[in-house]
N, C-alpha and C positions, 0 to 999 in steps of 0.2 A: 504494500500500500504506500504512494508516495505520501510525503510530508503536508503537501498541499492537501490531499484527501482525509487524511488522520487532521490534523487539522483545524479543517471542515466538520468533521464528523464529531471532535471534542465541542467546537465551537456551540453547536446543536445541541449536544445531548448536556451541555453547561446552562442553553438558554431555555431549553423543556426544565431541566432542573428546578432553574430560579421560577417560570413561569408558572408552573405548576403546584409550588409552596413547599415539594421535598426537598427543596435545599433547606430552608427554616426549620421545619420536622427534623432533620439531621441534625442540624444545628443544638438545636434544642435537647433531641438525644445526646446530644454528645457533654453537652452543660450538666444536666440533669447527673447521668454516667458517670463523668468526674468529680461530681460535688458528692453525689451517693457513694462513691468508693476513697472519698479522703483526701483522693491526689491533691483537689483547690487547694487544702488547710496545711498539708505537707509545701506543695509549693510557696504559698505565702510566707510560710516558716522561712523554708529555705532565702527565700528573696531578703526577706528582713535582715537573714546571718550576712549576706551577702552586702548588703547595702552598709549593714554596721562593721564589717570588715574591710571594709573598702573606704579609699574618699569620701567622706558626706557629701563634696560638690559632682558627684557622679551624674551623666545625664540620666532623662528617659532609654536614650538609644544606648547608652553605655550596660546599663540597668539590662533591657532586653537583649543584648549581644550575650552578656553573661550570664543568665538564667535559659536563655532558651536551649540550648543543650540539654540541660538537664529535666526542663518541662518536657520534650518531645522524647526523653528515654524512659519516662518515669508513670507514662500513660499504661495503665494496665491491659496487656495484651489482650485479656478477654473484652476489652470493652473494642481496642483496636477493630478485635474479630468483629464483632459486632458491625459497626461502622459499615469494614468493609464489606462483610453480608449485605448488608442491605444498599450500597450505591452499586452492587453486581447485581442484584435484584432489578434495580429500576435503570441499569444501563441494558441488560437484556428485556427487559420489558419495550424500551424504547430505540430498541434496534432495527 
């Protein structure tokens, strides 16, 4: 499949996503998921150690460079699985 058709083809099945309101329903699964399994309240921890170990004049983006590493390793697989069940779900539905 060229590049141009792949694409094309994400392009669509991004704007059925958003038009459709399972991009938001995902969304939301996905909030709900990490707050119900801890991760939020662990991360905040972590953020706080972070900010208090470091520079107090540290930016936003300084802030975000250095915690997301560890936000996007620390997400619990079973919820990962989840997730991507369900956007395989609704890309073969919309194929």
């Amino acid at each position: 499949m060229s590049s141009v058709t792949s694409d094309h083809l994400r392009s669509n099945l991004h704007r059925e996503l958003v038009e459709s309101g399972k991009r938001d329903q995902l969304v939301e699964l996905l909030r709900a998921k990490l707050i119900d399994s801890g991760w939020r309240d662990d991360l905040k921890a972590y953020t706080r150690e972070k900010i208090q170990s470091k520079d107090s004049s540290m930016t936003v983006d300084e802030i975000i460079k250095e915690v997301s590493p560890y936000a996007r390793a620390t997400i619990p697989d079973k919820i990962k699985t989840e997730l991507l069940t369900q956007i395989s779900a609704f890309v073969e539905e919309n194929l």
